[in-house]
C-alpha positions in Angstrom: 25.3 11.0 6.5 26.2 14.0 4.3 24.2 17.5 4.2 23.7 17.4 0.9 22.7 14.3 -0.7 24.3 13.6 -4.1 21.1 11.7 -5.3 17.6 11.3 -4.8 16.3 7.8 -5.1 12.6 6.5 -5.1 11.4 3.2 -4.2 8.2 1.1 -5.1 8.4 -1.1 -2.4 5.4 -3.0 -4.4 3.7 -6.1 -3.1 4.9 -8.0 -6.5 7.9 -5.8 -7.8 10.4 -3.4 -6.1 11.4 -0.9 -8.7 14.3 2.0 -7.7 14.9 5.4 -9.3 17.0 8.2 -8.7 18.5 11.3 -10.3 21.2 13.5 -9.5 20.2 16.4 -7.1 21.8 19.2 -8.1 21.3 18.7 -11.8 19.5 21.3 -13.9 16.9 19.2 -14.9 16.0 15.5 -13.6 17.3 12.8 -16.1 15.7 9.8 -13.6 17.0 6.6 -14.3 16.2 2.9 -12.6 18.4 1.5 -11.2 19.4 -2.6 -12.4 18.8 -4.6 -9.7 21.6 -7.4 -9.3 19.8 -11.2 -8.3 19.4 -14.8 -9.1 17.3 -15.4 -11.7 18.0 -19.3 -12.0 20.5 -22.0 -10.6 24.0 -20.6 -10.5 22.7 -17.5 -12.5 22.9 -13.6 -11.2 21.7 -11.0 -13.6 20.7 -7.4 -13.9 17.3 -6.8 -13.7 15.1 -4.0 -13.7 12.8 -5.2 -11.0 13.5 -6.9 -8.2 10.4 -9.3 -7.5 9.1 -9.0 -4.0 9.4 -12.6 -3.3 11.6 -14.7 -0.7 12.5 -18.4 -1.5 14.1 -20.9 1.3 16.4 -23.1 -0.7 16.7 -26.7 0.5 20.0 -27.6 1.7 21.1 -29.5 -1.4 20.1 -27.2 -3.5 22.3 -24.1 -1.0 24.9 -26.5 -1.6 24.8 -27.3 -5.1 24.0 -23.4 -6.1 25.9 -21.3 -3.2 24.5 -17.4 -3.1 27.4 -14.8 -4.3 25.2 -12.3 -3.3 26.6 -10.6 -0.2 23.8 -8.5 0.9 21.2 -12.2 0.9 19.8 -13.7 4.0 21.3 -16.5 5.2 18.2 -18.0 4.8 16.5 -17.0 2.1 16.9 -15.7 -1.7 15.0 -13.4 -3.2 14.2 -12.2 -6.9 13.8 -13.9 -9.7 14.7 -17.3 -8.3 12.8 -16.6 -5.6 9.6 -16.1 -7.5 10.2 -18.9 -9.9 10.9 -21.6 -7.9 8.9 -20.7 -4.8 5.7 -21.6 -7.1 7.4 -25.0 -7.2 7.8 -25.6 -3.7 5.5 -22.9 -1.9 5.9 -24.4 1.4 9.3 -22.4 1.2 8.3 -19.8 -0.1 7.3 -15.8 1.1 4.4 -13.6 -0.9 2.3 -10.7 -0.1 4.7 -9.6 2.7 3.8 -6.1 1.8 -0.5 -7.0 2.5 0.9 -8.8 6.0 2.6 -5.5 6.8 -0.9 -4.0 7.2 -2.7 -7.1 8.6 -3.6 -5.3 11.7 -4.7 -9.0 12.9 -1.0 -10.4 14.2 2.0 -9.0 15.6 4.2 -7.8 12.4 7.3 -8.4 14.2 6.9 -11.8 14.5 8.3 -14.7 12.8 5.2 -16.5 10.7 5.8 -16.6 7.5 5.5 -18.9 4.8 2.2 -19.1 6.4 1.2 -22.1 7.5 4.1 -24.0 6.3 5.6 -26.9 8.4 7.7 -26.5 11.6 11.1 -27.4 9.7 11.1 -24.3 7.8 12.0 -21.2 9.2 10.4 -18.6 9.6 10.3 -14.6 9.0 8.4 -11.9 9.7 6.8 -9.2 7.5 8.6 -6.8 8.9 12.3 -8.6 8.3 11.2 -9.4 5.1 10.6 -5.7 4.3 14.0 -5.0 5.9 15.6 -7.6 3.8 13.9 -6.5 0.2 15.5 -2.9 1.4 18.5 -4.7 2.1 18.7 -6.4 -1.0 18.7 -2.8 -2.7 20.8 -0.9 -0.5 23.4 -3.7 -1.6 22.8 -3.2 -4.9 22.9 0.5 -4.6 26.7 0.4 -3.0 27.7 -1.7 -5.6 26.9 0.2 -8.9 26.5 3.7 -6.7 30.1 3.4 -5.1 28.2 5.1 -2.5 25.9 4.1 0.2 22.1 4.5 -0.1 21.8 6.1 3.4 23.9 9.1 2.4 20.7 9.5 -0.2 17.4 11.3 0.2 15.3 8.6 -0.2 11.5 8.3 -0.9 9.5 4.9 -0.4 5.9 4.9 -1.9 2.9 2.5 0.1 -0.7 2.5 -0.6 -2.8 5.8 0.0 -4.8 3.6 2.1 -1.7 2.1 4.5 -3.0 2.4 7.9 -0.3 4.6 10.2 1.3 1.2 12.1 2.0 -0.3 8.2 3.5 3.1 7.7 5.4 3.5 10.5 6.5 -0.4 10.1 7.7 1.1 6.5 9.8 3.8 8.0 11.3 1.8 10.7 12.5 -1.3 8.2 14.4 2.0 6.0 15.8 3.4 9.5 16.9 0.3 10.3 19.2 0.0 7.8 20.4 4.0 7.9 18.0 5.5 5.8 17.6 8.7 7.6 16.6 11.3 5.0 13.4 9.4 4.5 10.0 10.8 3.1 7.1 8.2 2.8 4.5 8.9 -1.0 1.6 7.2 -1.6 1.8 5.3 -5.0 -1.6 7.0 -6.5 0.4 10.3 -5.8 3.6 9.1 -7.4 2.1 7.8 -10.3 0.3 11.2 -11.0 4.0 12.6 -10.2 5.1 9.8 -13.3 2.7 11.4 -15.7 3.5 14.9 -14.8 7.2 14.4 -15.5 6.5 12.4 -18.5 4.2 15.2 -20.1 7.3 18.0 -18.8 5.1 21.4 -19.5 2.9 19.7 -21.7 1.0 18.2 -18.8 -1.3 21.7 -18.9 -2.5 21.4 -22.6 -3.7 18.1 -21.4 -6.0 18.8 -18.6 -8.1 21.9 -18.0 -8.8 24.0 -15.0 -11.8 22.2 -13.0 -10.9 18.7 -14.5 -11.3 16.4 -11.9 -8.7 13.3 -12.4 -9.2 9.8 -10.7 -6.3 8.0 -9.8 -7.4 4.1 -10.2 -4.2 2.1 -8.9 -4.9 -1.9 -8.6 -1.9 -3.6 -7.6 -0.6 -6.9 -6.5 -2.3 -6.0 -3.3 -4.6 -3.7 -3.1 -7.1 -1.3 -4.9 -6.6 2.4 -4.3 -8.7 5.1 -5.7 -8.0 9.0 -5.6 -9.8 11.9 -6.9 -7.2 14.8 -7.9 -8.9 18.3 -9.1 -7.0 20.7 -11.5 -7.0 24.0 -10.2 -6.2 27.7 -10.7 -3.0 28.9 -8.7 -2.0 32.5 -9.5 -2.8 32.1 -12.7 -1.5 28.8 -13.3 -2.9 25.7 -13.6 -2.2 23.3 -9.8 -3.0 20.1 -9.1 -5.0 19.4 -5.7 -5.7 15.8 -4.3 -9.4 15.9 -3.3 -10.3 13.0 -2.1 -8.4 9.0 -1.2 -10.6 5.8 -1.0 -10.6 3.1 2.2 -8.0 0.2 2.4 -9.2 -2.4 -0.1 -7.1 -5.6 0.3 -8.2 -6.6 -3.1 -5.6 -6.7 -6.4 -3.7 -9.3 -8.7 -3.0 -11.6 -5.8 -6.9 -11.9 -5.4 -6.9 -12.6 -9.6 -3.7 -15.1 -9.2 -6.0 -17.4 -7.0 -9.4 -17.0 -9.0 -7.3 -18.3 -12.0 -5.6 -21.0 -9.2 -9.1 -22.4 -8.7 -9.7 -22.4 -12.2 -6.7 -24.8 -12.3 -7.3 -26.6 -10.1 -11.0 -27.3 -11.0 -9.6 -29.0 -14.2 -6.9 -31.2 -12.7 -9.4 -32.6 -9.9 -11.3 -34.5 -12.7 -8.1 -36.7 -12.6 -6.7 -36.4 -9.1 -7.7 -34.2 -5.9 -5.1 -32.0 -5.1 -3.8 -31.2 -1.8 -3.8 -27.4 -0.5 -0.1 -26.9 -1.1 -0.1 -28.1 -4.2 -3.0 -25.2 -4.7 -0.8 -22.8 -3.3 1.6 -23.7 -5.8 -0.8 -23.3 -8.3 -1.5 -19.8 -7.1 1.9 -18.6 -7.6 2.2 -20.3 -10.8 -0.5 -17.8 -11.9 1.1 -14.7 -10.7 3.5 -15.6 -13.4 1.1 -16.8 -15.5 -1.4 -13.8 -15.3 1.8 -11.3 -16.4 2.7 -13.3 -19.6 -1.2 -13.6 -21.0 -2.4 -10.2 -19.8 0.8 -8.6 -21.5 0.8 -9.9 -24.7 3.6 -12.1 -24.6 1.6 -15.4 -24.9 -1.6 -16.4 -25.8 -2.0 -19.2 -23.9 -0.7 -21.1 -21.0 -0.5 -24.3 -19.2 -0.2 -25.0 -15.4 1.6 -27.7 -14.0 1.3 -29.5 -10.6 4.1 -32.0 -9.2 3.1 -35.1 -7.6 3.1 -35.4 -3.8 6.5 -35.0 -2.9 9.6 -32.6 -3.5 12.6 -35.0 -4.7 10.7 -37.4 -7.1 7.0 -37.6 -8.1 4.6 -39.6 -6.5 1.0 -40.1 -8.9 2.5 -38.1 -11.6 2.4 -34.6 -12.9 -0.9 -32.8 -13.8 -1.8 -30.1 -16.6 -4.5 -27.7 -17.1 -4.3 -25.0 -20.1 -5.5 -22.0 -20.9 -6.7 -19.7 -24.0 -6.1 -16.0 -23.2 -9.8 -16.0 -23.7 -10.2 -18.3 -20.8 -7.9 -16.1 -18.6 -9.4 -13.1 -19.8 -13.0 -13.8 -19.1 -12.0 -15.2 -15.8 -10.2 -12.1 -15.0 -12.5 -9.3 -16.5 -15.6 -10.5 -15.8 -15.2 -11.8 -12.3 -13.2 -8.5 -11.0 -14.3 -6.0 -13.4 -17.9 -6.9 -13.9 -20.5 -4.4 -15.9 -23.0 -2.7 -13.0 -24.4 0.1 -12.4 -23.6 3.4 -10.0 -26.1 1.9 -7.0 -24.5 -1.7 -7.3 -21.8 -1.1 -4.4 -19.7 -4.2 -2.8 -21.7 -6.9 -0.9 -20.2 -7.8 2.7 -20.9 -12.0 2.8 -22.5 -13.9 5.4 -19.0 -13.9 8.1 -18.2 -17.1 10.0 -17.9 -16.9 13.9 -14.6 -18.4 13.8 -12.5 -17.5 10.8 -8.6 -18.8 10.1 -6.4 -16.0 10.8 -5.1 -14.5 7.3 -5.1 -11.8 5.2 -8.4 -9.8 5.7 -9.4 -9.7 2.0 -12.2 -7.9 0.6 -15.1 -10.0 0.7 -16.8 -9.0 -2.6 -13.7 -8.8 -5.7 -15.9 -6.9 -8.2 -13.4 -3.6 -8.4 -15.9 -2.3 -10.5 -18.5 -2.2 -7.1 -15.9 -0.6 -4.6 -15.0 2.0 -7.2 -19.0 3.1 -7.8 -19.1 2.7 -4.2 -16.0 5.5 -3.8 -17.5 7.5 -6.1 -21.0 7.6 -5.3 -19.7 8.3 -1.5 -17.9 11.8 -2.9 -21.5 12.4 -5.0 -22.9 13.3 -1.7 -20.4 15.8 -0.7 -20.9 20.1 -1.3 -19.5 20.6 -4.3 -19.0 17.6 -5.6 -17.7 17.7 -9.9 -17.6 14.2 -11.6 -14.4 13.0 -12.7 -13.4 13.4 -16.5 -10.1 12.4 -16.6 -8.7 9.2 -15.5 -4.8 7.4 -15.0 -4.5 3.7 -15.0 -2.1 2.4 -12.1 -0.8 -1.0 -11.3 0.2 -3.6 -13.1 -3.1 -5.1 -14.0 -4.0 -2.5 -16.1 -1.0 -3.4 -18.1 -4.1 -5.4 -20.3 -5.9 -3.3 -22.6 -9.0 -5.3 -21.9 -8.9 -4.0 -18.3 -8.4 -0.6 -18.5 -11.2 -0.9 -21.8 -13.7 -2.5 -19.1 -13.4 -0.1 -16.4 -13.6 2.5 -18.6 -16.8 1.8 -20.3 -18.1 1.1 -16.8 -17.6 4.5 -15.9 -18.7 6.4 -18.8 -21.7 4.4 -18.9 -22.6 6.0 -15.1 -21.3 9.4 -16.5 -23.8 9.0 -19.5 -26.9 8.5 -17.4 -26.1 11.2 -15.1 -26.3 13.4 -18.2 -22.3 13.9 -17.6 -19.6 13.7 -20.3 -17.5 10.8 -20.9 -14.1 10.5 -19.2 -10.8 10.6 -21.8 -7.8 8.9 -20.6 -4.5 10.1 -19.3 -1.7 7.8 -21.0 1.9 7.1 -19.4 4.4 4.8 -21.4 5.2 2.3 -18.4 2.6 1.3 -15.4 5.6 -1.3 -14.3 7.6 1.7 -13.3 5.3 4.5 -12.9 5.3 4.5 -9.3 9.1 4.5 -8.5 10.1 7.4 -11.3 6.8 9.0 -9.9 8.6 9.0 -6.2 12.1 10.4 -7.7 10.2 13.5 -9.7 8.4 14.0 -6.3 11.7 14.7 -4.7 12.4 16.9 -7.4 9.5 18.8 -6.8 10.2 19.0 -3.0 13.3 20.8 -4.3 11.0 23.4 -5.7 12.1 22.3 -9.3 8.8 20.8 -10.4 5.2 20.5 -10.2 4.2 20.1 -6.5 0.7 18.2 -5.8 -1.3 19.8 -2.6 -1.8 16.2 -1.0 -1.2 16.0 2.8 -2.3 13.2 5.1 -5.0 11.3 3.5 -7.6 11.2 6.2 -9.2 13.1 9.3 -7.5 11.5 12.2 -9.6 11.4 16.0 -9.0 10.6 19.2 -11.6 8.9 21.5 -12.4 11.2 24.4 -14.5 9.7 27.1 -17.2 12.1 27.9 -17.5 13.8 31.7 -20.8 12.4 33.4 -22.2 11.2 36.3 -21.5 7.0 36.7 -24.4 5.1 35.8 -24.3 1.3 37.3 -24.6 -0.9 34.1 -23.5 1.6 31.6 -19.8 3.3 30.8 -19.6 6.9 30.2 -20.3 7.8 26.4 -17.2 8.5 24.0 -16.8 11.4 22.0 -14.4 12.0 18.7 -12.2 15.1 18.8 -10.4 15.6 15.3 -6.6 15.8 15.9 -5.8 16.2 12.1 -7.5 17.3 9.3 -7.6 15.6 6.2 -4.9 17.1 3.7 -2.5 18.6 6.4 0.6 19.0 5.2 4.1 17.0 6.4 6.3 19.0 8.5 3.1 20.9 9.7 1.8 21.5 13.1 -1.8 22.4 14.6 -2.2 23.2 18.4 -6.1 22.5 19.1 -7.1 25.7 20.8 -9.7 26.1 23.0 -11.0 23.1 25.3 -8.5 21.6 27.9 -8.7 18.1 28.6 -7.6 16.0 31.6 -4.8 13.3 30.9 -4.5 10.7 32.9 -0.5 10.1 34.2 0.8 7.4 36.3 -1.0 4.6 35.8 -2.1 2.3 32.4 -4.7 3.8 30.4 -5.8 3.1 27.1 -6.0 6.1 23.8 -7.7 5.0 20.9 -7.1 6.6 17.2 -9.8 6.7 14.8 -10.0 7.7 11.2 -11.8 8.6 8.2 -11.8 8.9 4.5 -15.2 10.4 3.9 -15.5 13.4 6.8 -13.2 15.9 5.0 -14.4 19.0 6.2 -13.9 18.1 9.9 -10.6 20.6 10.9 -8.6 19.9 14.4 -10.4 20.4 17.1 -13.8 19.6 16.3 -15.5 17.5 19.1 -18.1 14.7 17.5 -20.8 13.4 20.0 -22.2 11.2 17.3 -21.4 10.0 13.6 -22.1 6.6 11.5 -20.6 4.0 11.4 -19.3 4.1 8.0 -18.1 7.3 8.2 -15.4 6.7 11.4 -13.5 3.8 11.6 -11.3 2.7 14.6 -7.3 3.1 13.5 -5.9 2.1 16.7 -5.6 1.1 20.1 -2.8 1.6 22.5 -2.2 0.7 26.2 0.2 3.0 28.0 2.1 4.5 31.5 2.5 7.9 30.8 4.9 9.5 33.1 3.6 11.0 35.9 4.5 15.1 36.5 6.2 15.6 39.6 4.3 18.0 42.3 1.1 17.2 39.8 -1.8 15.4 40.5 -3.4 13.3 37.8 -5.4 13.8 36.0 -3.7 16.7 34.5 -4.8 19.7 32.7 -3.6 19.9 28.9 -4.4 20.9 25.2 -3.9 18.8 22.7 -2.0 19.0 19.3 -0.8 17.2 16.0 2.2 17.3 13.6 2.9 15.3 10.8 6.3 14.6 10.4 8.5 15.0 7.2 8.0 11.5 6.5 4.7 11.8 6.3 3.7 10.3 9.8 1.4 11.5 12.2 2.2 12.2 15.9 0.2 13.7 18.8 1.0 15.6 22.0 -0.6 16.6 25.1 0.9 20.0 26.6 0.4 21.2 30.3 0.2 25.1 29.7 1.3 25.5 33.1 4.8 23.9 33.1 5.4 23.6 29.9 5.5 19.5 29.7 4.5 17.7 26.5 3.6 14.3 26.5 4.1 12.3 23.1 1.8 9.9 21.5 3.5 7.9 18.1 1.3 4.8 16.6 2.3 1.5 17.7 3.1 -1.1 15.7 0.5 -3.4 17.0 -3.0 -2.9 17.5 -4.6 -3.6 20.8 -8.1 -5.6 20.2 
């Protein structure tokens, strides 16, 4: 790995495109290019392509036969791409989507082999995790290739959701080890796509925006909704950029729009034929497609198409439904992005006591709803300033329609608060945002450009069981002491002085993480006897042997503290004054229930 890394490369590992940038390092001014990413895009055809669409596709064995990969860097298994996208809607049994929203299903072991979900025993099977690995693989291949140089030799930056949880972040960071990446910093993609229009406006950015503006960051993507509140500041005299606030994990985005549109579908070919759930699932990733082409202009209608029963000849026939881009557009606007007003806030439906295990999607889709419900939860806090300025992220809001809607739902909160109306921030491409975002990030690292004061994006806890008298019936009460404060910064460190604590060595014993979004003021150290529900949410639970200090008797005496690594991790440590031992604590990668 050299010293000095010849380039600087972002990645938006997205949950429906992977996009790379990069730019020399020790250029005088960042001329960031994307990088074409080499794949099948059809039988027997490779091509250039500026996204690599996060998809994996297992070819039948004819079809590996007939069509043999020259692509040296592909699975044995699977393709991915362009093929991979296309003709996984044909045969979806075979076919891997949302790996990215598994990554963070905190539900199942990430490491392990399930996925296509639910698909039959004959087709193998991968795991979120290798699938992650594999889309990294696909463009560290590609990278060699056209780079004559290897991509682990690169600073690299890989963007994820501002709502990730740490084990989908850590996940993240251990797929890009895995294949070398050491000089590795993990962005959040509402961050980098600030970071996109910054280096798209160059010095212009600060004729555009005033001091006390107040910018929201709304980022819908394949897979999930993330919402950000970034406040223009004063900094010696010059104008800084300070993110104020992040939303919660919202599993809610275009795949949640592919399968309202899927329904709609299918709801028109079952007044000829019922259709079985594959060929639904087909239909869903049909729409992905389908959803791109109408909302971007490039047609104005569209037809779906369902194969019979069957993958080598068609049994009953083949079935059609078609669409106006008024159809698709009412579908889409007013079913996600529905008029309502600043008290209407997301509705949690009626939950089964048994429930398939799956992706845990949001259980009301109205964006509209979690966004007044983000907002209105910021209202409450000292100090609060409305947002006037907002950037569209994510490729739904490539639609005019969309960003139209969601605008006018806002302005018409900001109106009857007596507020003024919020003006839009424009960049050129939302398809690419995030990845140049992540490469003018790194510039900025280099002190070169515009830095935003971002930090972790929550107050992280750890449960402390309280020190009482036993009560028959009743354990002993838990407390909350904050470990991190939200908006420390990576490579940081905070020893929590004052109150020792006794850490249990020697045996199993159990340390639970929580977090929060909304309690921003809470700095490390602070002790919580009580707080609501909504306000603290568990992050994690581990179960763990912690070595036992020789000539010490457990439990041991020992202050606490935090750092946050430079890839944007967070890891704790319990110190014993005394001798000097420190005890590590890093998130697992799979939650205990």
């Amino acid at each position: 790995m050299s010293s000095t890394p010849k380039y600087t490369v972002g990645i938006d590992l997205g949950t429906t495109n992977t996009v790379v940038s990069y730019f020399e390092t020790e250029a005088e001014q960042p001329e960031i290019k994307l990088l074409q990413v080499e794949q099948v895009v059809s039988a027997g055809v490779i091509e250039d392509r500026d996204q690599l669409p996060s998809f994996l596709y297992q070819p039948l064995e004819q079809e590996r036969l007939e069509n043999p990969s020259e692509l040296p860097w592909e699975n044995e298994t699977w393709v991915g791409g362009v093929y991979a996208r296309d003709r996984g809607a044909e045969v979806p049994n075979r076919f891997v989507a949302s790996a990215k929203s598994w990554l963070c299903q905190s539900g199942v072991d990430r490491k392990e082999a399930f996925l296509p979900f639910g698909s039959e025993e004959d087709v193998k099977k991968i795991s979120p995790f290798e699938a992650t690995c594999q889309y990294l693989r696909h463009i560290a291949g590609n990278w060699r290739k056209k780079m004559a140089s290897s991509l682990s030799d690169q600073a690299v930056i890989i963007t994820v959701p501002a709502s990730f949880d740490e084990q989908a972040r850590k996940l993240t960071e251990e797929a890009a080890k895995s294949l070398g990446l050491e000089q590795l910093t993990i962005l959040e993609e509402p961050l980098a796509a600030l970071y996109a229009w910054v280096s798209h406006q160059g010095d212009a950015w600060r004729e555009e925006v005033d001091e006390g503006d107040v910018i929201l960051v709304c980022d819908v993507g394949g897979g999930t909704s993330d919402f950000s509140l970034v406040t223009v500041n004063n900094e010696s005299g010059n104008l800084g950029l300070e993110r104020t606030a992040v939303g919660d994990h919202i599993l809610l985005g275009g795949d949640n729009m592919d399968l309202a549109l899927a329904y709609q579908a299918k709801a028109k070919m079952e007044e000829k034929k019922k259709l079985t759930s594959w060929q639904l699932r087909g239909l869903w990733y049909q729409a992905r497609k389908i959803k791109e082409s109408v909302l971007s202009g490039k047609t104005s209608d569209a037809t779906f198409t369902v194969l019979g029963t069957g993958l080598k000849k068609l049994i009953g026939g083949t079935l059609k439904a078609q669409f106006t881009f008024d159809e698709i557009n009412k579908t889409l606007t007013e079913g996600f992005f529905p008029i309502c007003g600043f008290e209407d806030h997301p509705q949690d439906a009626v939950r089964s006591g048994v429930k398939e295990i799956g992706l845990p999607y949001a259980s009301d889709a109205a964006i509209t709803k979690h966004l007044a419900r983000f907002i209105s939860r910021q209202a409450n806090k000292e100090g609060f300033r409305w947002p006037n300025r907002i950037l569209f992220n994510g490729g739904v809001f490539n639609c005019e329609a969309m960003r139209d809607r969601v605008s006018d739902v806002i302005n018409s909160w900001l109106s009857a608060m007596g507020q003024d109306v919020m003006q839009p921030l424009s960049y050129r491409s939302l398809d690419h945002a995030v990845a140049l975002g992540a490469s003018y990030y790194g510039w900025s690292r280099l002190g070169k450009g515009i830095r935003i004061r971002a930090g972790i994006p929550r107050s992280y806890y750890i449960e402390v069981e309280s020190s009482m008298p036993a009560i028959p019936g009743f354990p002993a009460p838990k407390k909350a002491c904050c470990i991190a404060s939200f908006g420390m910064e990576e490579g940081s460190e905070e020893a929590l002085k004052g109150e020792t604590f006794a850490l249990r060595t020697g045996e199993p014993v159990q340390f639970t993480f929580l977090s929060s979004s909304m309690r921003q003021e809470d700095t490390s150290g602070v002790v919580l006897e009580d707080w609501d529900e909504d306000e603290i949410e568990k992050a994690s639970t581990m179960e763990i042997t912690l070595d036992a200090e020789p000539g010490m008797e457990s439990p041991i005496p020992v202050q606490l503290g935090a750092r946050v690594t430079e890839v944007g991790t967070l890891e704790l440590y319990f110190e014993n004054k005394s001798s000097g031992k420190r005890w590590s604590l890093e998130y697992q990668v799979r939650e205990s229930d």
